[in-house]
C-alpha positions as CSV (number, residue, x, y, z in Angstrom):
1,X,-0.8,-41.4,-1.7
2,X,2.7,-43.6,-2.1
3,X,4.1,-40.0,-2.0
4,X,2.4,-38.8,1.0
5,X,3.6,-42.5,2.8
6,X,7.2,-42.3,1.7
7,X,8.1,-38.8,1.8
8,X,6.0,-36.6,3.9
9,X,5.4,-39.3,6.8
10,X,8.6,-39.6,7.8
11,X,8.7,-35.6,7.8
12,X,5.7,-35.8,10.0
13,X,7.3,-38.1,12.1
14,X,10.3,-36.6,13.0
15,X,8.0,-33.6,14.2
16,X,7.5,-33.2,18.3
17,X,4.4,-33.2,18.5
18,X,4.3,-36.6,17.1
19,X,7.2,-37.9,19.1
20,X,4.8,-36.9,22.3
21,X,1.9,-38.9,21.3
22,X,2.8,-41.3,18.5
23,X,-0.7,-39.7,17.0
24,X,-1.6,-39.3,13.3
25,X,-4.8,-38.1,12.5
26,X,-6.4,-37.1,9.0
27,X,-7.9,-33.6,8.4
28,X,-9.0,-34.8,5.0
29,X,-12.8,-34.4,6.2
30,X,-12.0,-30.2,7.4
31,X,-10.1,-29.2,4.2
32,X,-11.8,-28.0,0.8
33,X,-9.6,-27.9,-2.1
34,X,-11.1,-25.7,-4.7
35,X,-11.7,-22.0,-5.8
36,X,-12.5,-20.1,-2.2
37,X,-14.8,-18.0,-4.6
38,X,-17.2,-20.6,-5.0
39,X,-16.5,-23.2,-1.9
40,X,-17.3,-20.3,0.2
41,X,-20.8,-20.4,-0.7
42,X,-21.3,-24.3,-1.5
43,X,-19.1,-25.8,1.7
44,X,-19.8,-23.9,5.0
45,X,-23.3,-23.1,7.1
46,X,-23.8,-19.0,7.4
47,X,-21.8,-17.1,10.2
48,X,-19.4,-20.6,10.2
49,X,-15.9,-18.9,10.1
50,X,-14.4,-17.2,13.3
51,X,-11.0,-16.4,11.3
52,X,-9.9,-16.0,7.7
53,X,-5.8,-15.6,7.6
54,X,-4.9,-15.1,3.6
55,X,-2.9,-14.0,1.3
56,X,-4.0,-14.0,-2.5
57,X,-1.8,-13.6,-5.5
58,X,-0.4,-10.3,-5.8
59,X,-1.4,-7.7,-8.7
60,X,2.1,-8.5,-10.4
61,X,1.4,-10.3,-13.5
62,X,2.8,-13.3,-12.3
63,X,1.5,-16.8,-13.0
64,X,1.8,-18.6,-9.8
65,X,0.8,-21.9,-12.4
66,X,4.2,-21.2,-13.3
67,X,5.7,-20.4,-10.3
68,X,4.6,-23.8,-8.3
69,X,4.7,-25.8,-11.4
70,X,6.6,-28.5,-9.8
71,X,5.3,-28.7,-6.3
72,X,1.5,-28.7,-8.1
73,X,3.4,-31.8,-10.2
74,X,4.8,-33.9,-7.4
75,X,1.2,-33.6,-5.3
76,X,-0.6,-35.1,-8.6
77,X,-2.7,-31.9,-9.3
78,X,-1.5,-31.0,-12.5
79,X,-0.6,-34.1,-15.5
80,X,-1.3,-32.6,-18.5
81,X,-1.1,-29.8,-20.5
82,X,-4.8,-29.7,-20.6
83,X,-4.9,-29.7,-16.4
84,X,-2.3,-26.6,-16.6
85,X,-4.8,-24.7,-19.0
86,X,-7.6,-25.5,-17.1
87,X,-6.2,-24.4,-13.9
88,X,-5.1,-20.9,-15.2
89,X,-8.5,-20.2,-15.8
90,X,-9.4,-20.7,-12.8
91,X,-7.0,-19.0,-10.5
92,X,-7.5,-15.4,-9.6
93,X,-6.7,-12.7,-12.6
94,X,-3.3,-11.7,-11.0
95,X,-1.3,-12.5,-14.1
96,X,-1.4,-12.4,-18.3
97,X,-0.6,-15.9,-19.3
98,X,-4.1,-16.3,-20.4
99,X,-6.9,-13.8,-22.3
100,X,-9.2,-12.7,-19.8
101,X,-12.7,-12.1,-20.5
102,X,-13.4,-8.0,-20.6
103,X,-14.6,-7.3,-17.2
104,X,-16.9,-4.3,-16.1
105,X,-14.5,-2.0,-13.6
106,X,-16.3,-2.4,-10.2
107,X,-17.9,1.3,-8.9
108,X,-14.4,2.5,-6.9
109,X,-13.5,5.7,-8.0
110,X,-9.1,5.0,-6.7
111,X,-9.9,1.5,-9.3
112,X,-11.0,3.7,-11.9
113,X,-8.7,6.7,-12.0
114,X,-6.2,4.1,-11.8
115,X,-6.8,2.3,-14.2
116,X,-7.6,5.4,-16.6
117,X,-3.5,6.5,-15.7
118,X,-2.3,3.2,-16.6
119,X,-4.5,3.4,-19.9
120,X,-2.6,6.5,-21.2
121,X,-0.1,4.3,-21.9
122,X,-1.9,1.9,-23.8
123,X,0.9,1.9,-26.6
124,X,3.3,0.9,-24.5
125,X,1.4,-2.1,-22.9
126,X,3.8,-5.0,-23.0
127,X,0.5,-7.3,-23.3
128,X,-2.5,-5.2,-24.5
129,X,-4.8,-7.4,-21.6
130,X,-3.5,-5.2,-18.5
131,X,-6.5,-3.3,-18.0
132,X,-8.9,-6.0,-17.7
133,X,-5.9,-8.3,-15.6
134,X,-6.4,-5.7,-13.3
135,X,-10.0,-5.0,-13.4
136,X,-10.9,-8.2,-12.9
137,X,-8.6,-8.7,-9.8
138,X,-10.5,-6.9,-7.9
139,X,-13.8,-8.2,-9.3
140,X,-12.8,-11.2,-7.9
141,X,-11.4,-10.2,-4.9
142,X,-15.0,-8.4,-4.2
143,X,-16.6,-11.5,-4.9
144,X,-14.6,-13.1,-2.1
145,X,-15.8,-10.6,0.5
146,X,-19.0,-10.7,-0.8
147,X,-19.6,-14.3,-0.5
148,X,-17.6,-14.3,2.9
149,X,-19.8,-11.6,4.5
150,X,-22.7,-14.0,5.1
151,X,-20.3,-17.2,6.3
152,X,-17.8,-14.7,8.6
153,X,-19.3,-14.7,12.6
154,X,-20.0,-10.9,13.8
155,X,-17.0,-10.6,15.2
156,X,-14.8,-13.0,12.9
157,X,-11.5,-11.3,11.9
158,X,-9.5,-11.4,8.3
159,X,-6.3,-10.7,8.3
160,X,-5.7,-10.1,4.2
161,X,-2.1,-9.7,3.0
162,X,-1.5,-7.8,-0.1
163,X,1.2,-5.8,-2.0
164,X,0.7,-2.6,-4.2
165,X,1.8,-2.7,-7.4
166,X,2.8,-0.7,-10.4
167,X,3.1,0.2,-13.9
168,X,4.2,2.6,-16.0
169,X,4.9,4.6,-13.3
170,X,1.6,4.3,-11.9
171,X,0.8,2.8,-9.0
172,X,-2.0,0.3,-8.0
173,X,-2.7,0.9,-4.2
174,X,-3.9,-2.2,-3.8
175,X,-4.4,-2.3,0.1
176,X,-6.7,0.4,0.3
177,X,-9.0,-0.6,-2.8
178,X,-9.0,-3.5,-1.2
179,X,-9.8,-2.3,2.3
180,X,-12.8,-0.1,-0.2
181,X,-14.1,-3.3,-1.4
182,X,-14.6,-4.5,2.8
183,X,-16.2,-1.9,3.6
184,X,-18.3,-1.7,0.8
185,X,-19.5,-5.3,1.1
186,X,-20.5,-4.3,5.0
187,X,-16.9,-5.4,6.8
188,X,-14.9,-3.0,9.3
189,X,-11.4,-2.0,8.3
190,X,-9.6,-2.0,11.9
191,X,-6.0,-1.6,10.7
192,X,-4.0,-1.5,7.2
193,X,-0.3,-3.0,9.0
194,X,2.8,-2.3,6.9
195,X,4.5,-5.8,6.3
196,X,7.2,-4.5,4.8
197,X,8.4,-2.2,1.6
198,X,8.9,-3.9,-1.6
199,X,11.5,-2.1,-4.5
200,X,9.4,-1.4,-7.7
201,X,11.2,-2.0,-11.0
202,X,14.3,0.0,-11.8
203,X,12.1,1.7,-14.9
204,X,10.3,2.9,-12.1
205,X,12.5,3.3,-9.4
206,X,12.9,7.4,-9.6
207,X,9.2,7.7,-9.6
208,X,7.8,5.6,-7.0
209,X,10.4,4.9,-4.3
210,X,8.7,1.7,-2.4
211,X,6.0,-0.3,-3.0
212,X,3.8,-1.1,0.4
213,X,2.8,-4.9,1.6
214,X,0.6,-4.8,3.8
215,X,-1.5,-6.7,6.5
216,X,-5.2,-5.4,6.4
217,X,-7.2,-7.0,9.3
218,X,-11.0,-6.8,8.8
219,X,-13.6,-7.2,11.2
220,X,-17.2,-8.2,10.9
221,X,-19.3,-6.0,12.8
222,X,-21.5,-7.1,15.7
């Protein structure tokens, strides 16, 4: 809180908005800070949310623990070694840092003949827990539609960013398994929107010549 009063105030304050009206108000009682996986289900009535706009890790192995280690510091959420631990096995299976648990590949014949490429290199793997990373991103990620199906309004819109990725050559198309996993869980897929085109490693460069980000934007059918 001493934080929040001596640093981020004055940033608030210097804002327009609050140069018009001299107003501060606290949205403490509107936000949920959790895993969306499971606040999804526990925090909001059915047919509650009009709009989702998100943009999950990405499937490239890295540990965004890591990479927001000091902002996660300076806000208090993480003081101990133990808080960093428990956090990582909690966020979504986008990276290696951790062992993850064997997960059963969800029925998606792209997943699976993916995943069965990338597995001919096994004796290459760089960290032998690659398959099951990325099998159980997208477990989780159908876990997310799943549980948002029932609390999205018929009509409610997602707009879901996401970037392909790729490996040994192979790559993940991780919009349309993704936009698969919608529609499977009874969402319409309206539109996959190129963001922009993303250089893969130089390894793979010769190979694969861009990998996509995309916007998906998901409807909820009347």
């Amino acid at each position: 809180m001493d934080k929040l009063e001596k640093s981020y105030k004055t940033d608030i304050e210097k804002l327009d908005v609050y140069k018009i009206d001299k107003t501060l108000f606290s949205n403490r009682d509107f936000c949920f800070n959790g895993d969306c996986r499971k606040l999804i289900i526990q925090n909001l009535r059915d047919e509650e949310i009009d709009l989702v706009i998100t943009s999950p890790p990405y499937l490239n192995s890295r540990d965004y623990t890591d990479t927001y280690m000091v902002e996660l510091r300076v806000l208090g959420y993480l003081k101990t070694k133990e808080d960093v631990k428990k956090l990582r096995n909690e966020t979504i299976r986008s990276h290696v840092q951790i062992r993850w648990e064997d997960e059963e590949i969800l029925d998606n014949l792209l997943l699976r003949n993916t995943i069965d490429k990338i597995n001919e290199h096994r004796f290459e793997f760089w960290n032998k827990s690659l398959p099951q990373m990325i099998a159980g991103y997208f477990w989780d990620i159908n876990e997310m539609f799943k549980n948002l199906y029932t609390k999205m309004s018929k009509g409610g819109l997602i707009f879901f960013n996401v970037a392909n990725s790729s490996y040994y050559n192979v790559e993940i198309k991780v919009d349309l398994i993704v936009s698969q996993i919608a529609e499977k869980n009874g969402f319409h897929v309206k539109e996959i929107r190129e963001a922009r085109r993303i250089n893969p490693s130089s390894q793979q460069k010769d190979n694969i010549e861009f990998l996509r980000e995309s916007v998906i934007v998901i409807i909820k059918p009347m």
